[in-house]
N, C-alpha and C positions, 0 to 999 in steps of 0.2 A: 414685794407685792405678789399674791397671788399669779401664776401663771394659768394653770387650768380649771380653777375654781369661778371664775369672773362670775359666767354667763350662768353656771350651776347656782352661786348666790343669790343672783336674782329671782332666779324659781324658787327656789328653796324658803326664802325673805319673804313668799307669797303663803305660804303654807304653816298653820296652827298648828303646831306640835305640842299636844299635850304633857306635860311632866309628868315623866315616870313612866311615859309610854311604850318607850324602848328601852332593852335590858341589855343587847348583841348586836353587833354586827359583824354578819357572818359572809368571809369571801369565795368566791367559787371562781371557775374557769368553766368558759362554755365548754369546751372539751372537741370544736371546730376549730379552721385555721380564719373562717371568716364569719363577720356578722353585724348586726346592730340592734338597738333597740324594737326595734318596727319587725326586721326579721325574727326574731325571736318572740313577736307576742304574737307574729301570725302562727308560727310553727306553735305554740304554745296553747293558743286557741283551740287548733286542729286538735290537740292532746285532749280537748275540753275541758281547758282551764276557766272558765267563765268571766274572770277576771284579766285575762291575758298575761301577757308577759311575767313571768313570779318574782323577778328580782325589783327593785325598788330603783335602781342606778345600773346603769351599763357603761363599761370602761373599752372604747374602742382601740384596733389594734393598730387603725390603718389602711384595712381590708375590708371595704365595704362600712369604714364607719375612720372616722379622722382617727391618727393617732396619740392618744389620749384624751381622747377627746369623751366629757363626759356626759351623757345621755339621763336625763332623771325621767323615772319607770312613771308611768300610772296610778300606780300603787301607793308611792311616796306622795303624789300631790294630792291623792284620798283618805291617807294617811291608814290606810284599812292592811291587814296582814300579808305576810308575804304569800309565795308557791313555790318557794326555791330549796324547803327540807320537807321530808317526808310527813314531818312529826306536827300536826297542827297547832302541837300546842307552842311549839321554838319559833315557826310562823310568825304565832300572833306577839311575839313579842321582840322578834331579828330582823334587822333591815341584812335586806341581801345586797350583793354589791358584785355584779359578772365581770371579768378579763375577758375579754374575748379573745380565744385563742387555746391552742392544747399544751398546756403547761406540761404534760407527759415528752412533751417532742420538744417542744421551743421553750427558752425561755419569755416572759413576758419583754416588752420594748419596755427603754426608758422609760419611755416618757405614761406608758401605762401605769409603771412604777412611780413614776412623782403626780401622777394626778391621785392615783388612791391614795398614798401619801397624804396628799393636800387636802382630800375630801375626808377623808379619816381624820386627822385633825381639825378641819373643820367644823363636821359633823358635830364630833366629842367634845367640843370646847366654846362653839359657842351654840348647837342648836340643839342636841339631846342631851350634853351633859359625860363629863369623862369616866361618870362611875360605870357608861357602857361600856360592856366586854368584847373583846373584837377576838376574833376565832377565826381560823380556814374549816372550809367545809368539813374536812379528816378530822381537825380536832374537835369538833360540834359534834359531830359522828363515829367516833372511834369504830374502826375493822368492818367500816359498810363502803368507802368511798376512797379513793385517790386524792379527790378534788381537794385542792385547784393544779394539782400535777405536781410532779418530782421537781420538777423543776421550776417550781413558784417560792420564789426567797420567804420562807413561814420565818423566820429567826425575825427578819428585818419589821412582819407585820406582829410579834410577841413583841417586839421593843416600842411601838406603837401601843400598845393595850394599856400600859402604867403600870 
């Protein structure tokens, strides 16, 4: 049985996903030691994001947010493009998905690890479809970005992609 998925299915179970809607889903690291969903759509705001928050899903570390515990954005329940890549056009078509945490320093927790896991598979298999592409920020981005840090297992999220 799902461990950290429960309560994300049910939101998710609320929500029209059009076919063909999403093509990515693309991982980042906040690039903080702490945060959450709500923290990062104020900060986000302030930025004048109009839409707040840019990622779609927030994977908390612990630190101001349960650990693994996974937070579904704004974004994803309006079903409307991300703010988490520069490029408007990878936006409208990537579900973003934040670690909270600086993968340059730390490695991600477990249990951060088995909930992207679980919602990556999720996602891809029973609500958008496995032909989506799953990427870290770096590899969406080639020589613009680090994210999601040196130290975020990318091999373990390429064996996720199919």
């Amino acid at each position: 049985k799902p461990r950290f998925t429960l309560p994300v299915r049910a939101r998710v179970k609320t929500v029209k996903v059009r076919r063909g809607r999403w093509t990515k889903i693309i991982v980042h690291h906040s690039g903080v030691r702490s945060g959450n969903a709500a923290i990062y759509d104020r900060g986000h705001r302030s930025r004048g994001m109009e839409n707040g928050l840019g990622y779609h899903f927030v994977v908390g570390n612990g630190v101001a947010s349960g650990d693994g515990e996974i937070e579904v954005g704004s974004r994803w329940l309006r079903q409307i493009k991300g703010g988490h890549m520069r490029s408007d056009q990878i936006n409208e078509v990537a579900i973003g998905i934040c670690l909270v945490g600086n993968f340059d320093r730390v490695r991600p927790t477990p249990n951060q690890v088995a909930s992207l896991k679980e919602l990556l598979t999720y996602l891809r298999y029973e609500v958008v479809g496995s032909h989506v592409k799953v990427q870290s920020h770096r590899e969406a981005h080639p020589g613009h970005t680090a994210c999601p840090g040196r130290y975020f297992p990318v091999k373990e999220l390429q064996s996720l992609s199919g």
